[in-house]
KEMAR-446907 format. One record per residue: residue number from 1; x, y, z of N, C-alpha, C in turn; residue in one letter. Coordinates in steps of 0.1 Angstrom, whole numbers, plus 2048, in hexadecimal, padded with zeros to 3 digits. Layout:
% KEMAR-446907
NUM	X	Y	Z	X	Y	Z	X	Y	Z	A
...
END
This chain:
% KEMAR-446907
1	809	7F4	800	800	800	800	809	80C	800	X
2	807	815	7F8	80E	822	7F7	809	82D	802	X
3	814	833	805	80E	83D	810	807	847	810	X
4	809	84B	804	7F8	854	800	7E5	84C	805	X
5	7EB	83C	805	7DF	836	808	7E1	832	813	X
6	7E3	835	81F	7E7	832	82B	7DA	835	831	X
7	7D0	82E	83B	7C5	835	841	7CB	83F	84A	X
8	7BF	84D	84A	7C4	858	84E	7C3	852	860	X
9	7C9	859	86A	7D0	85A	876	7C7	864	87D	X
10	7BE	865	882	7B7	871	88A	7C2	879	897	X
11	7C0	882	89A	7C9	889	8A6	7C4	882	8B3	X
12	7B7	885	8B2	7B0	882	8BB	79A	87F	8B6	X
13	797	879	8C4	786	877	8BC	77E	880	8B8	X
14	780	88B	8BD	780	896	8B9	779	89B	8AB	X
15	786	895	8A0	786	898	89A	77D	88F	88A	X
16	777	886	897	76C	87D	88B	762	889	88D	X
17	75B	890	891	751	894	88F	74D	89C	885	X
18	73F	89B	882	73C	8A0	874	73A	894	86C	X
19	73B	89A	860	735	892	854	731	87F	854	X
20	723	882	855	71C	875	85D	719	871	84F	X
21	711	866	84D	70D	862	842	702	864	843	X
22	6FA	864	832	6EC	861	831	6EB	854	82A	X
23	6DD	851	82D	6DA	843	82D	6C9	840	826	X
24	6CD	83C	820	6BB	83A	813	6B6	832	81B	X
25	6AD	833	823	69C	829	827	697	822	81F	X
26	699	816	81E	68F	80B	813	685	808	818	X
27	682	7F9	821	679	7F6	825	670	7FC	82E	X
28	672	804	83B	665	808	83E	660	819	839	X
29	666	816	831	661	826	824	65A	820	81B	X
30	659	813	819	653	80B	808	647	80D	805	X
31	646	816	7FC	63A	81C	7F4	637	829	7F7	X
32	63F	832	801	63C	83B	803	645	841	7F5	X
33	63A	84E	7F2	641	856	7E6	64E	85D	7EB	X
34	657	85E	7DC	65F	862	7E5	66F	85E	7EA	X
35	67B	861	7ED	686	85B	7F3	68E	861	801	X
36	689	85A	807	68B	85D	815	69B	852	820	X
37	6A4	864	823	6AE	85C	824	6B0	864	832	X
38	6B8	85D	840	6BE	85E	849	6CE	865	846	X
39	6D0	870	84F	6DB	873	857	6DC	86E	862	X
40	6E3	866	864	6E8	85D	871	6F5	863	878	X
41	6F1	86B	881	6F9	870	88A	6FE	868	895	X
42	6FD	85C	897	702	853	89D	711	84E	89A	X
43	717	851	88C	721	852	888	72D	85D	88A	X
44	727	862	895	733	86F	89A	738	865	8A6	X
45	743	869	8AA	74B	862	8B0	746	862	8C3	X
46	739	869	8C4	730	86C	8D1	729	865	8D0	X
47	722	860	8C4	714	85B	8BF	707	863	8BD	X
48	70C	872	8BD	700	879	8BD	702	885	8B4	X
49	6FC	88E	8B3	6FD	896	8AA	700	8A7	8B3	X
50	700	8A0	8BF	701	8AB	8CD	711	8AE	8C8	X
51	71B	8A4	8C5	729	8A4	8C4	72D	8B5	8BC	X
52	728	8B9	8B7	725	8BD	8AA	728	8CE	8B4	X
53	71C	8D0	8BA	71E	8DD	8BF	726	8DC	8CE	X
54	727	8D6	8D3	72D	8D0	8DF	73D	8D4	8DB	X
55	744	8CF	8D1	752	8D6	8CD	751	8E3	8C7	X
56	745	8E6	8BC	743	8F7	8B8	745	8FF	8C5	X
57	73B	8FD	8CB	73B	905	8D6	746	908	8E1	X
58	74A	8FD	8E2	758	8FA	8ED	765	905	8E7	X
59	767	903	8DB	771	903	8D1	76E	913	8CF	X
60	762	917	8CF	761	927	8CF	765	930	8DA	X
61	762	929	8EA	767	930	8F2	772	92E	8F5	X
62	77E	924	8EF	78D	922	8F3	790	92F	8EB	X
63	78A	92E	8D9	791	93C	8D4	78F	94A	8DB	X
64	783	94C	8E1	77F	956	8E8	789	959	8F6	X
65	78E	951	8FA	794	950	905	789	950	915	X
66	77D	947	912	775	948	91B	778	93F	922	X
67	77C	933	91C	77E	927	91F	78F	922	921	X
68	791	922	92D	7A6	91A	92F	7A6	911	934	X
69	7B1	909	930	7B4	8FE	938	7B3	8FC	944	X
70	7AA	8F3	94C	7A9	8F3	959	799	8F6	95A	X
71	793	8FB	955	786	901	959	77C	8F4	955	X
72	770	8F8	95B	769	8EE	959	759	8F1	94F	X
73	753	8E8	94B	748	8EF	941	73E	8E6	949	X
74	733	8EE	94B	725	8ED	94F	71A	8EC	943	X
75	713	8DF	943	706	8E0	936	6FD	8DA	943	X
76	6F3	8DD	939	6DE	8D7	939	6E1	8D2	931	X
77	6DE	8C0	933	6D9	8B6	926	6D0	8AB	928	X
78	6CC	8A6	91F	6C6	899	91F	6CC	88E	91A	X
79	6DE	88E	91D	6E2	886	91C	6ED	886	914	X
80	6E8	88B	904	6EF	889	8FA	6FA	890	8FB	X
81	6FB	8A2	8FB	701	8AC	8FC	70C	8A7	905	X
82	704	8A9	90F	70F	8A5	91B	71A	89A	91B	X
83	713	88F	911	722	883	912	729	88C	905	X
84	723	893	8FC	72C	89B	8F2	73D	8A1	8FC	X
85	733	8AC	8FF	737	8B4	90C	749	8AF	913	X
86	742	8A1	91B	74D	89C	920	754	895	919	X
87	750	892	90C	75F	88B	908	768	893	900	X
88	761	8A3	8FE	76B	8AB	8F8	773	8AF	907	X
89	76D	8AE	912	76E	8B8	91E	781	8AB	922	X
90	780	89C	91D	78A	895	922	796	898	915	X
91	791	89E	907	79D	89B	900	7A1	8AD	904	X
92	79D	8B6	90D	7A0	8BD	909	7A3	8C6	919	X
93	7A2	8BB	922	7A5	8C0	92D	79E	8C4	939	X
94	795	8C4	932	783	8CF	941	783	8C3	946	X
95	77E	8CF	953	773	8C5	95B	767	8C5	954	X
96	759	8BB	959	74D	8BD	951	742	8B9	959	X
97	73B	8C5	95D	72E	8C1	968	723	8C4	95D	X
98	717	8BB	95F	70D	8BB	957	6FE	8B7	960	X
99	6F6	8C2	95E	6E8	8B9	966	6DF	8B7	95C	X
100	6D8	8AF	95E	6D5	8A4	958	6C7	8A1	959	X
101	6BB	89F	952	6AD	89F	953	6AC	892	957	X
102	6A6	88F	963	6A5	882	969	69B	879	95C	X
103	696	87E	953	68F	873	946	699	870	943	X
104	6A7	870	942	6B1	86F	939	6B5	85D	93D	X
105	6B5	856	933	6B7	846	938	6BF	844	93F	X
106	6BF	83A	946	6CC	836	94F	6DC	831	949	X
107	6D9	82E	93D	6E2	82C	930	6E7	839	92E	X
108	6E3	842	92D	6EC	84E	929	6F0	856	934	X
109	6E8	856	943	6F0	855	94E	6FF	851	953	X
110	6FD	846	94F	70A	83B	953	714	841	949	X
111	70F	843	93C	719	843	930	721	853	934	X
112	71A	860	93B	720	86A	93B	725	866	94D	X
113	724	862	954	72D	85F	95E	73A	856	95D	X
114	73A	84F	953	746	846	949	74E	850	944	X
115	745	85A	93E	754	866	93B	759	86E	940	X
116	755	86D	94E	75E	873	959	754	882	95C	X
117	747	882	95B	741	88E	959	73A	88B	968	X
118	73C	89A	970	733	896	980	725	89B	977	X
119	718	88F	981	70F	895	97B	703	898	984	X
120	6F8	89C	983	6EC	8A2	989	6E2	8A1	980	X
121	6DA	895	989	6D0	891	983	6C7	89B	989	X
122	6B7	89F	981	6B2	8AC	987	6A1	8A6	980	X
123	699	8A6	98B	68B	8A4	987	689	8AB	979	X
124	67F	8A1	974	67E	8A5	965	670	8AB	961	X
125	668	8A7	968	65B	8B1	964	65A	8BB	977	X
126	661	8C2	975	661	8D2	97B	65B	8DC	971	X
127	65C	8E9	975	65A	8FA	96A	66C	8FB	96A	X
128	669	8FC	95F	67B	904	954	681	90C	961	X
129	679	916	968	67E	91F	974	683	915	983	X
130	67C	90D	985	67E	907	990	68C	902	992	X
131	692	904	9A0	69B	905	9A6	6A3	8F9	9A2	X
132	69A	8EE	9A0	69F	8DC	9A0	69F	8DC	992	X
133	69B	8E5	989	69B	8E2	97C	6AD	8E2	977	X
134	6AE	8D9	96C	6BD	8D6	966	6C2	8E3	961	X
135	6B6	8F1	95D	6B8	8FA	953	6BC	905	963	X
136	6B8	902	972	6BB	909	97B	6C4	908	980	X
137	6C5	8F4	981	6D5	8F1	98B	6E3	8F5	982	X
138	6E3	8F3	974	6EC	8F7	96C	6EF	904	972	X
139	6E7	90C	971	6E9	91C	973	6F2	91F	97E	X
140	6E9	91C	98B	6F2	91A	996	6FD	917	996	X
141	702	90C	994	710	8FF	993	71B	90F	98B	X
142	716	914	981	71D	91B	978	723	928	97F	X
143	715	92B	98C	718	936	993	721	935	99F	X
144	723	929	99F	726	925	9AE	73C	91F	9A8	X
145	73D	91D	9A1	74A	913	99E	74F	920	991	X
146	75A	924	998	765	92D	992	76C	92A	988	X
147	769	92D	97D	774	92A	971	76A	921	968	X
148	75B	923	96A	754	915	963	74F	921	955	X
149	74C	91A	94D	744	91C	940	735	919	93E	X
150	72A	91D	940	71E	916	93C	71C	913	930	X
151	719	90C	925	718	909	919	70C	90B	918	X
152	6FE	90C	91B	6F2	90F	919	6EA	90F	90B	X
153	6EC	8FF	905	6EC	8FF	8F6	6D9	903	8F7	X
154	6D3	907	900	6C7	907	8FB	6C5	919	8F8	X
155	6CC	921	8FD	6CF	92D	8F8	6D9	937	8F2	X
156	6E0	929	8EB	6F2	930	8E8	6ED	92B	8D6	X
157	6F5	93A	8D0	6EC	93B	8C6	6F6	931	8BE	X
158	702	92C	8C2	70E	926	8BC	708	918	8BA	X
159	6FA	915	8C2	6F8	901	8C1	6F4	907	8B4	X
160	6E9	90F	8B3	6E4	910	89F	6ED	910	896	X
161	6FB	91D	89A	707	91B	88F	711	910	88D	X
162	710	909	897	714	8FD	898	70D	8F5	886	X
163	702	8F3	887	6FD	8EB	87E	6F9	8F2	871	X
164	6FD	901	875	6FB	909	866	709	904	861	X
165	717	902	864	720	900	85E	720	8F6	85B	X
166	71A	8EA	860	722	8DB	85E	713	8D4	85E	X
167	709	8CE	860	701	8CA	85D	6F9	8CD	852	X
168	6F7	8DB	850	6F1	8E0	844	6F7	8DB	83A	X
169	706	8E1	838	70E	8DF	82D	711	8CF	829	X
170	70E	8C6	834	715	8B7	831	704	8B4	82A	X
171	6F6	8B4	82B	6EC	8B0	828	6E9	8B8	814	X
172	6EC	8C3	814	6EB	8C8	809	6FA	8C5	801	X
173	702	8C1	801	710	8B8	7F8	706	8AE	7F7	X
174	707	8A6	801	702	897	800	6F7	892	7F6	X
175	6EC	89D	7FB	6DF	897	7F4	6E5	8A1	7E4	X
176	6EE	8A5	7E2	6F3	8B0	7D4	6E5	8BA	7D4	X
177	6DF	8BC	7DB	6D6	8CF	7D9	6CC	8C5	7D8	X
178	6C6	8BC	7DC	6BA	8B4	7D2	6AF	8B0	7E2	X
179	6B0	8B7	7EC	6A7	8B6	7F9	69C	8BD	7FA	X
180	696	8BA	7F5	684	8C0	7F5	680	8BF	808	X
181	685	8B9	812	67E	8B6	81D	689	8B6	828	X
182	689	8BC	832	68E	8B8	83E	683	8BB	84A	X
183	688	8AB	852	682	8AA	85C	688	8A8	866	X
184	689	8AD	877	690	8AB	880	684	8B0	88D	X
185	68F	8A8	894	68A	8A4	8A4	690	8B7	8A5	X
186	683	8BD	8B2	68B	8CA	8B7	68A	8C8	8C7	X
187	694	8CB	8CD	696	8D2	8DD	69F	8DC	8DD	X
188	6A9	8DE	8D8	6B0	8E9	8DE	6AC	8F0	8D2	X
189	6AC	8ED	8C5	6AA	8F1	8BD	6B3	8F3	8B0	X
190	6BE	8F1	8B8	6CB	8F5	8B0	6D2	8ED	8A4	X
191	6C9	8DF	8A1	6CE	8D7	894	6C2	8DE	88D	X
192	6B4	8D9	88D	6AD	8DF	882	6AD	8EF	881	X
193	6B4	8F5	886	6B5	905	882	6C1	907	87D	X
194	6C8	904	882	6D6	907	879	6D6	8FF	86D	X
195	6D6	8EF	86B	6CF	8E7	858	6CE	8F0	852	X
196	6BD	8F5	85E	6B6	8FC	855	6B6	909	84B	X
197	6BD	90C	851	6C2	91B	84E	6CA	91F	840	X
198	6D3	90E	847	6E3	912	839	6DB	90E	82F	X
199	6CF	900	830	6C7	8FC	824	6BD	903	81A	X
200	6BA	90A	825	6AF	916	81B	6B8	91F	819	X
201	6BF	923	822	6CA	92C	813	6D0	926	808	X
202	6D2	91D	807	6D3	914	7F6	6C3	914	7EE	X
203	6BA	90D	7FA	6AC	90E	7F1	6A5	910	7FB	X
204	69D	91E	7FC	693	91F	805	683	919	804	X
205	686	910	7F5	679	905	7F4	676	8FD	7FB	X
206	687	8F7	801	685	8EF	809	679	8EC	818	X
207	673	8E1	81B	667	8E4	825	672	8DD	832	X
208	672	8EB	83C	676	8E3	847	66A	8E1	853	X
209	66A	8D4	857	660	8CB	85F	668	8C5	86C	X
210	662	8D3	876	66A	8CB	887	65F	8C4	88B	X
211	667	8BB	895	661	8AC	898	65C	8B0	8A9	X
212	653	8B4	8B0	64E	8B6	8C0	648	8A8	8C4	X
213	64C	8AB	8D4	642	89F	8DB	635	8A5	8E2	X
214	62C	8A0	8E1	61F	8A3	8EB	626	8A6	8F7	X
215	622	8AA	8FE	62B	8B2	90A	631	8C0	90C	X
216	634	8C2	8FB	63D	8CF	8FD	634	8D9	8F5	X
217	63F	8E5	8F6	635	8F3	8F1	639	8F7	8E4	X
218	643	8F0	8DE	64E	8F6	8D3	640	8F6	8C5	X
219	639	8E9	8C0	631	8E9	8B8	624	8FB	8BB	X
220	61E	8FC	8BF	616	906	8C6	618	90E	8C7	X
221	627	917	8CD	62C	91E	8C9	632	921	8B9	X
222	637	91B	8B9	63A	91E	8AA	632	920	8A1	X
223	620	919	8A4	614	921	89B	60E	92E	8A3	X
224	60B	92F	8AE	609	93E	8B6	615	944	8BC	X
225	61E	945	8BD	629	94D	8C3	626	94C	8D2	X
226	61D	948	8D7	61A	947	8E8	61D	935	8EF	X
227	628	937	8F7	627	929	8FE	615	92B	908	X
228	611	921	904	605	91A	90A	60B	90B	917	X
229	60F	910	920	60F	90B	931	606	8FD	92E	X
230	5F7	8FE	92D	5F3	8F1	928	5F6	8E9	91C	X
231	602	8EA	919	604	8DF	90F	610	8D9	918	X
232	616	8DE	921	61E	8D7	926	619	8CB	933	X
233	61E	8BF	92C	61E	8B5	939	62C	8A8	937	X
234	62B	89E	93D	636	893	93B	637	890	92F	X
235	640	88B	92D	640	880	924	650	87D	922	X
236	653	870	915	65E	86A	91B	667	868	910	X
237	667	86F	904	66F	872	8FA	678	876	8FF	X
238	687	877	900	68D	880	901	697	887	8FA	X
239	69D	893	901	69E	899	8F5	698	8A1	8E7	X
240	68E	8A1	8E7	685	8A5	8E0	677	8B0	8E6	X
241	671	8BC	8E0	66B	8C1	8E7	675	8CA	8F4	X
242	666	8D3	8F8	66A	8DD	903	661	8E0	90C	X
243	664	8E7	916	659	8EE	91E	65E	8FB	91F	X
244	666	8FE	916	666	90E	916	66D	911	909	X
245	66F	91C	903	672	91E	8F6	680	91F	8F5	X
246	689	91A	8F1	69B	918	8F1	69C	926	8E5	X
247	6A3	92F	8E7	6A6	93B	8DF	6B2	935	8D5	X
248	6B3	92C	8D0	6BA	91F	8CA	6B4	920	8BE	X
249	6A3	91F	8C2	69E	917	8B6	697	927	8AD	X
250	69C	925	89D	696	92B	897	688	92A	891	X
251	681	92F	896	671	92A	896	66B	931	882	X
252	670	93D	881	66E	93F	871	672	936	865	X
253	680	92B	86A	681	925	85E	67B	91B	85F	X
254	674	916	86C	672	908	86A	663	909	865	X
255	65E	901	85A	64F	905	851	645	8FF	85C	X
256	647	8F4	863	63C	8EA	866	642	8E3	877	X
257	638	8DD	87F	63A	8D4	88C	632	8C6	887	X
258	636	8BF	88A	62E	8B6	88B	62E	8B0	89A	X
259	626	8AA	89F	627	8A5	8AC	623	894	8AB	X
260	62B	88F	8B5	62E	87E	8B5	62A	878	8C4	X
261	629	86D	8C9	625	868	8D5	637	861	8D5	X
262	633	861	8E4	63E	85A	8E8	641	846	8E8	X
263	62E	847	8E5	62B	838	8E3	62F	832	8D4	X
264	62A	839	8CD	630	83C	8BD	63E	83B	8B9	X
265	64A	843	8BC	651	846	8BC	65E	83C	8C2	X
266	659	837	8D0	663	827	8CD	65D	81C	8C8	X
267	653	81A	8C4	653	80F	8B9	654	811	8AC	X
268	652	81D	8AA	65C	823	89B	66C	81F	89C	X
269	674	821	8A6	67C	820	8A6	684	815	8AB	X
270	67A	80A	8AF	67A	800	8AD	67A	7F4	8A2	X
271	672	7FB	898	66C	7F2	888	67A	7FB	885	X
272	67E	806	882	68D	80A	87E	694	803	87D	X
273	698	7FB	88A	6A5	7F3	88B	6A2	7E8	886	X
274	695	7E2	885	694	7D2	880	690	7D3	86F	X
275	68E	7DF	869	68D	7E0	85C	699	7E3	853	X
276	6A0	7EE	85A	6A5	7F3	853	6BA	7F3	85B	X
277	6B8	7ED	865	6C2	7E9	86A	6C7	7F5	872	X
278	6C2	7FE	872	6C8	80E	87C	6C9	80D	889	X
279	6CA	80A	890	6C9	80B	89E	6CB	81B	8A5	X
280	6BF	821	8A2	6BF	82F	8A8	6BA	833	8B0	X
281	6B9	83C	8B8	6B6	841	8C5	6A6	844	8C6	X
282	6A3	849	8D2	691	84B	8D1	68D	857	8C9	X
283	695	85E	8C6	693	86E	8BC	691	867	8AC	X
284	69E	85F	8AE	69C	856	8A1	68C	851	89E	X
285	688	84D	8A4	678	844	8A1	672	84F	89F	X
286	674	85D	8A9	66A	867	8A9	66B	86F	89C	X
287	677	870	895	679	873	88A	671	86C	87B	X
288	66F	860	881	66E	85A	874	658	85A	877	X
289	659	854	882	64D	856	887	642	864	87F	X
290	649	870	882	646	87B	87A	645	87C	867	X
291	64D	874	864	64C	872	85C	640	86B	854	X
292	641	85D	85B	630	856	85C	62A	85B	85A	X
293	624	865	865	61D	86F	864	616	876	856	X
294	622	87F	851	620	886	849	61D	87D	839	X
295	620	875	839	623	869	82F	610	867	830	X
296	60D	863	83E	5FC	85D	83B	5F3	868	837	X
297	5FA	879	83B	5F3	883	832	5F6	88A	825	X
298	5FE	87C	81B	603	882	812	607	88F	80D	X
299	613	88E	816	619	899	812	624	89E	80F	X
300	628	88F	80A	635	88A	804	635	88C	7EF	X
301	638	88C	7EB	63C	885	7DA	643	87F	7D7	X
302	640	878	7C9	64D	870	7C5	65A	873	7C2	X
303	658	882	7C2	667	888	7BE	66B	88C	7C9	X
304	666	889	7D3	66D	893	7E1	677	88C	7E5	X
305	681	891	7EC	68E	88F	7F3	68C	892	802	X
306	688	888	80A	68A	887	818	691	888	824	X
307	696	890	826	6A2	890	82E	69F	891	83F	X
308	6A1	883	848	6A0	883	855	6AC	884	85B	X
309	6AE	88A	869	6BB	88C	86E	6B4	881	87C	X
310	6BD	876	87E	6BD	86B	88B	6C6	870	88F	X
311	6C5	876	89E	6CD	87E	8A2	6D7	874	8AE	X
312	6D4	868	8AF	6DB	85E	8B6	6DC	854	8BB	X
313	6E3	849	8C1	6E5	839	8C1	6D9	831	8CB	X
314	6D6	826	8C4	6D1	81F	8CE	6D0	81C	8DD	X
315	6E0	81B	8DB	6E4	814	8E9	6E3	81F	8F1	X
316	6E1	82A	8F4	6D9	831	8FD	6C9	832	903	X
317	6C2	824	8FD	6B8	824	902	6B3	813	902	X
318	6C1	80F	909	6BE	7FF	907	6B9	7FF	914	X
319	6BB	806	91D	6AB	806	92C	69C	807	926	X
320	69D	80E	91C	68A	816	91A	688	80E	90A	X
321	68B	817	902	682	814	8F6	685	804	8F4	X
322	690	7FB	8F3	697	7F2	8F0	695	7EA	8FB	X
323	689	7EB	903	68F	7E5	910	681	7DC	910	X
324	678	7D3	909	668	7CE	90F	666	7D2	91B	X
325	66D	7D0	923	662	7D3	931	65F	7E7	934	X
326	66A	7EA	932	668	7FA	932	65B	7F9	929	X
327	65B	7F6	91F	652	7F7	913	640	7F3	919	X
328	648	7EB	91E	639	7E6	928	639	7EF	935	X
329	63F	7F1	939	639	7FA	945	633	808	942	X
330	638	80B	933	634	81F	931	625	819	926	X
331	621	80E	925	611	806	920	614	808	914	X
332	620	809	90A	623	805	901	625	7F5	8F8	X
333	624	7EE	904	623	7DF	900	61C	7D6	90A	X
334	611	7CD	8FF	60D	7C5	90A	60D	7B8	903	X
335	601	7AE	90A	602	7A0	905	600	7A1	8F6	X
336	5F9	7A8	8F4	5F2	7A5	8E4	5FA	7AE	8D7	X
337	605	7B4	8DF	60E	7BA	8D4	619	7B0	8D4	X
338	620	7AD	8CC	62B	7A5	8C9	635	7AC	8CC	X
339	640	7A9	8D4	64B	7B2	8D7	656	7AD	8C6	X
340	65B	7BF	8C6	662	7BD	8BD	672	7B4	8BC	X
341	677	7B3	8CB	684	7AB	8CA	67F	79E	8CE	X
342	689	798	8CA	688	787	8CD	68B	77F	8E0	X
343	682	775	8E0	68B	771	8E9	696	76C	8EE	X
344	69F	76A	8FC	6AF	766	8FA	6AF	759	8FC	X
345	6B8	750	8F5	6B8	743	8F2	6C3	73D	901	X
346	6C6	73C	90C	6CB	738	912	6D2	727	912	X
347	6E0	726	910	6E8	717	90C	6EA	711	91A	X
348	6E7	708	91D	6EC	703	92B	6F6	6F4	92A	X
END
């Protein structure tokens, strides 16, 4: 092998992030008009698509000089971010405190205490204001610990620019200018606004479709400009949705909401993995789930170009979505539904 062909040598992990692949949907798209393909952000070296602004953002305040060696960085997450967070926070020296929405699985718990991140788990259906809330204790922790950084991707306008540079641009190469559709899961807001942005500035024909859960206010607002208090209650998506409006999310470009159940949404992403071999996260199902949706109110064509962003890996919800008995306990499965995994063959 000549050393021009030598596989390239990364510095660090770092530096896989970005350019994820897309991926064409056969089987559980078959017959819908139309070509409908996956960005799989599970392929960043985090497994999420959080990787993405998690270094933008970091990487802005070292140039800034906000951020030195030794200091520590404070986020609010549901998981994803925050294991971003910490694994840039070990190639690069921080400390990394993170609190944490007690919905957040016990899998993604364990996985950011594995990277060395102290954490604070924080009741998850509180008010955004409340003292115990993750968007409160963050604040605190940040006020309280000398030399810390808050990263606050739900109001830092850099999660959006984050994905105006590098998500936008990787989905319009890929699909070569030919994306009639983008659809995404919203909470902070910051992948489908920034896509969205760099995409409709190549073509503002394009229709952008954010993905809400029952529970939040983001759909509602975005048709009245007023959060409505009664639309907020539990639910168990995570990552997805709000109970308050993230100054993140650009509410003008995105065209449309659609809203999904949380019952819906892991057995979408369930039939995912046994169709089409993906193994994606519960945003994943909620993503495609939405899709469903729009597909039974025809409102797809045959010439349209589909574009879903799966914003991350399975194996962050092998407790809940992946798990029959969770499934059975949130009345998502009972006797008369057929569980989608198999049973285990034990050799004695």
């Amino acid at each position: 092998m000549s050393l021009d062909r030598q596989p390239k040598i990364f510095n660090n992990i770092l530096e896989l992030i970005g350019d994820t692949p897309l991926v064409k949907l056969n089987k559980i798209t078959q017959g819908y008009p139309g070509t409908y393909i996956a960005k799989i952000e599970a392929f960043n070296p985090g497994q999420s698509s959080k990787d993405r602004i998690a270094l933008y953002i970091i990487e802005d305040a070292e140039k800034k000089g906000i951020l030195k060696p030794g200091d520590t960085i404070i986020e609010t997450t549901s998981g994803n971010t925050g294991f971003s967070i910490a694994m840039a926070s070990i190639v690069k020296g921080y400390d990394c405190i993170l609190a944490v929405s007690s919905k957040s699985s016990p899998d993604k718990i364990d996985m950011l205490k594995s990277m060395g991140a102290k954490v604070y788990v924080c009741p998850a259906n509180v008010k955004a204001d409340d003292p115990r809330s993750y968007y409160e204790v963050a604040k605190r922790l940040h006020n309280e610990i000398e030399g810390s950084v808050y990263i606050n991707q739900y109001f830092n306008d850099l999660n959006t620019e984050a994905h105006f540079k590098s998500t936008g641009p990787e989905i319009w190469r890929q699909t070569a200018g030919k994306i009639t559709h983008l659809v995404v899961c919203s909470g902070t807001g910051g992948t489908i606004s920034g896509t969205a942005q760099y995409i409709k500035s190549q073509n503002p024909d394009v229709k952008v479709i954010g993905v809400d859960a029952y529970g939040s206010v983001l759909k509602k607002y975005h048709e009245t400009r007023e959060v409505d208090s009664n639309e907020i209650y539990p639910y168990r998506i995570e990552g997805l949705g709000k109970n308050l409006i993230p100054s993140a999310t650009d509410f003008n470009i995105i065209d449309a909401f659609v809203k999904v159940t949380d019952e819906s949404s892991a057995h979408t992403a369930r039939e995912l993995a046994h169709t089409e071999g993906i193994f994606g996260g519960y945003t994943s199902g909620a993503v495609l789930q939405a899709v469903k949706q729009l597909q039974d109110e025809n409102t797809f064509k045959p010439s349209d170009v589909v574009v879903m962003i799966f914003p991350d890996h399975g194996s962050r919800y092998m407790s809940k979505v992946y798990n029959d008995q969770w499934m059975k306990e949130q009345g998502f499965m009972d006797d008369t539904l057929k569980p989608t995994t198999k049973p285990i063959a034990y050799i004695k």
